[in-house]
N, C-alpha and C positions, 0 to 999 in steps of 0.2 A: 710113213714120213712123220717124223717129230717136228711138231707146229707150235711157234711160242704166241701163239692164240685160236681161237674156236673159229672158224670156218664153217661153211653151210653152200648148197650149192639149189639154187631156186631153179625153176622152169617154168618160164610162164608158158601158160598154152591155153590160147584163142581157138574156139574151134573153125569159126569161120576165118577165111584168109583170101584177100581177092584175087591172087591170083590161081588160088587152088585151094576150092572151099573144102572145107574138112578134112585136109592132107593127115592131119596128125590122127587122126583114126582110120588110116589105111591100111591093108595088110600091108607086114615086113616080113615074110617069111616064119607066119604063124601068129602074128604078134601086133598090135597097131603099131604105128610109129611113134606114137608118147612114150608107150613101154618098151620098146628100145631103148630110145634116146636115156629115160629114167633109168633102166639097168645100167647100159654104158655108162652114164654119169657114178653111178655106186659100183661098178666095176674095177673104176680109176682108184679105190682107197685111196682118194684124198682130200675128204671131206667129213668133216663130223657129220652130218646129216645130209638127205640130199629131201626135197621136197617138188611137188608140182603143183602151181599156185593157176588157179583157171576160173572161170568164168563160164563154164558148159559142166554140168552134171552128166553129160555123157564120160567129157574125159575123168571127172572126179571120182563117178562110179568104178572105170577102167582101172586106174591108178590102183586104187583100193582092193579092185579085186583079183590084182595082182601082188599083191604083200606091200606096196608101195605107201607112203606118203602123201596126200592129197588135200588141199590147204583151198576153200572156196572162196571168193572173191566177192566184198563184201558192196565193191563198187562199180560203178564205167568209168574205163581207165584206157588213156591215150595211148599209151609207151607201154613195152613192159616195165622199165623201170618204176615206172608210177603201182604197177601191179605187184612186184615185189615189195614194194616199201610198206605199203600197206599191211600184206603178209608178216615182214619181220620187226615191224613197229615195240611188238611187246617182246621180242627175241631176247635173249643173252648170247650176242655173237658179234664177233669182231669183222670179219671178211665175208662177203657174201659176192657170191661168184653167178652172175648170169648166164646159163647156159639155154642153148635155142634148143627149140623142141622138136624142132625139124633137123637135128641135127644127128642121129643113131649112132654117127663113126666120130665116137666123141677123142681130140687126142688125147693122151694122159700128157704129151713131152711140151705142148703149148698150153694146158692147164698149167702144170707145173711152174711153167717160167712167168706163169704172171703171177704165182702164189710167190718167188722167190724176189719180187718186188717188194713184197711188203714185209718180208722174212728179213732184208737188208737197208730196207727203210727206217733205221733206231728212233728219228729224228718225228718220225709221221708226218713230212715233208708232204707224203703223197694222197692225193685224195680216191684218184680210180687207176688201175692199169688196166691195157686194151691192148689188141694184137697186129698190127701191120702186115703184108704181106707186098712187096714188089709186085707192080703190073708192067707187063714188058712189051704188050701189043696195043697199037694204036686204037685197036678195036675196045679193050676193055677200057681203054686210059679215057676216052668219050663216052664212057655207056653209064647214065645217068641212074642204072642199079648199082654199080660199085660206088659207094662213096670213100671220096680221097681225103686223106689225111697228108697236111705237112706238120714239120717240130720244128723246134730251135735247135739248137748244137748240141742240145743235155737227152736231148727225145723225147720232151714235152710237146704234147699238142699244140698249133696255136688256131689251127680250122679245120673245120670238115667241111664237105662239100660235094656236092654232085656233079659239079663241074670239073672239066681237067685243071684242077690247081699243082701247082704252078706252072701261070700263062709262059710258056716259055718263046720270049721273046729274040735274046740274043741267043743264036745259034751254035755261037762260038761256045758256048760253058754248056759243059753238060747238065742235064738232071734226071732226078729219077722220082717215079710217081710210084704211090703208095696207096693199096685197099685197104681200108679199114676192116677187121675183122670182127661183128658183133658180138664179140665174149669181154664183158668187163668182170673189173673187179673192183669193187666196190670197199671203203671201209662204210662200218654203218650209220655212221652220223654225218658223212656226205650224201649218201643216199637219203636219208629221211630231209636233210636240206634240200636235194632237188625235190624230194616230192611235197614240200611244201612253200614250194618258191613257180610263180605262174609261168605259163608257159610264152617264151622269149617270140619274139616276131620272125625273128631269123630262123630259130625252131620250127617254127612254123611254115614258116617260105621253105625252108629246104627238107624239112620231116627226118632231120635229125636230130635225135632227142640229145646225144651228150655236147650239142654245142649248148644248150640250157645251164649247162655248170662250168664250159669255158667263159660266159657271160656273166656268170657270179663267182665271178674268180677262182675255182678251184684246180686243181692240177691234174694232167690225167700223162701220165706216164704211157708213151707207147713203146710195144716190145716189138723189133722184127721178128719175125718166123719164116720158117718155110713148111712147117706144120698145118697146115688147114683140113678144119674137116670138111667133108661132105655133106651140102646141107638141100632139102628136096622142098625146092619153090613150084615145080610143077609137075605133071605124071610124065614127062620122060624121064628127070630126075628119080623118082621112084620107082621105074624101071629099070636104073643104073645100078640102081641101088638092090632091087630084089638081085640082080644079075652076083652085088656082091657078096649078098649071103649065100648065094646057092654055091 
């Protein structure tokens, strides 16, 4: 893919995690799950480098002694956003792509469409692109793990939230509710403005880090998809997951 700028594709990776401590050094079918996820991620050729920016010398060691990339973490840091910025402070790179580390079944066709935001962006209008995904069960549309995203008419964000937004009231008019999907894309000087701008109270009430930069005005372009990957918060998911490599 011919890119009219440098790209890079970070991985933050916490080893602890409360819902499932140490997941990303789990077996995968030979393999922990960082080094999945980090192959998948360089599998996609579509990224001038890919790196994994962490905080546990267990996974840094891993990385590393798998041929990979591995980037130590120089602080304590909230968000990963806060953990990559640190990371690509001294960079020469335009686009930096957040990939989750729990995430092995990474897609190439929803990476793609958010690199094609900023591929068609001439103006640099845009500050992040992110993924949406339709929730269609009442079960998911109240489940205060999915957080919901609405846009304007253009497909700008204007909240996130973990509550069902939008309260829908009148009966009569339809709507449709939307999951946020944790893959942004970043240019880089949005990103180093969030990481040196405090962290917002709303942020904090709802433990959404990108409403921190709908609060400092910046724009964050959402994509629909129906591409989602698979990503392992607890060990049944990891079990789904072994079941897919086999």
């Amino acid at each position: 893919m011919s890119k009219p700028f440098k790209v890079i594709a970070m991985i933050p990776a916490r080893y602890e995690a409360s819902r499932f401590p140490g997941k990303l050094m789990q077996d995968l079918a030979g393999k922990p799950v960082i080094v999945r996820t980090y192959e998948a991620a360089r599998s996609t050729q579509l990224f001038d480098e890919v790196y994994v920016v962490t905080d546990s010398k267990i996974i840094f060691s891993e990385i590393e002694k798998h041929g990979g990339q591995a980037i130590m973490s120089q602080k304590e840091h909230e968000c990963g956003s806060d953990r990559i910025a640190e990371a690509v402070q001294d960079m020469n790179v335009d686009i930096v792509i957040n990939v989750q580390g729990d995430e092995p079944f990474i897609n190439k066709k929803a990476l793609s469409q958010l690199l094609n935001v900023f591929e068609t962006d001439k103006e640099k209008h845009i500050d992040l692109a992110s993924l949406k995904v339709k929730l269609t069960t009442e079960q998911d549309i109240i489940n205060p793990n999915h957080v919901k995203v609405i846009t304007d008419l253009n497909n700008f964000a204007l909240y996130f939230s973990r509550s069902a937004i939008p309260f829908h009231r009148a009966k009569e008019f339809d709507v449709d509710y939307f999951k946020h999907v944790g893959i942004y894309a970043f240019r880089k000087e949005a990103l180093m403005a969030f990481y040196n701008l405090p962290m917002s109270p709303l942020e904090a009430a709802e433990k959404i880090e990108c409403i921190r930069y709908l609060e400092n005005g910046k724009t964050i372009k959402m994509v629909e998809t129906q591409e989602v990957s698979i990503g392992i918060d607890t060990p049944e998911d990891l079990e789904k997951a072994r079941l897919r490599f086999s």
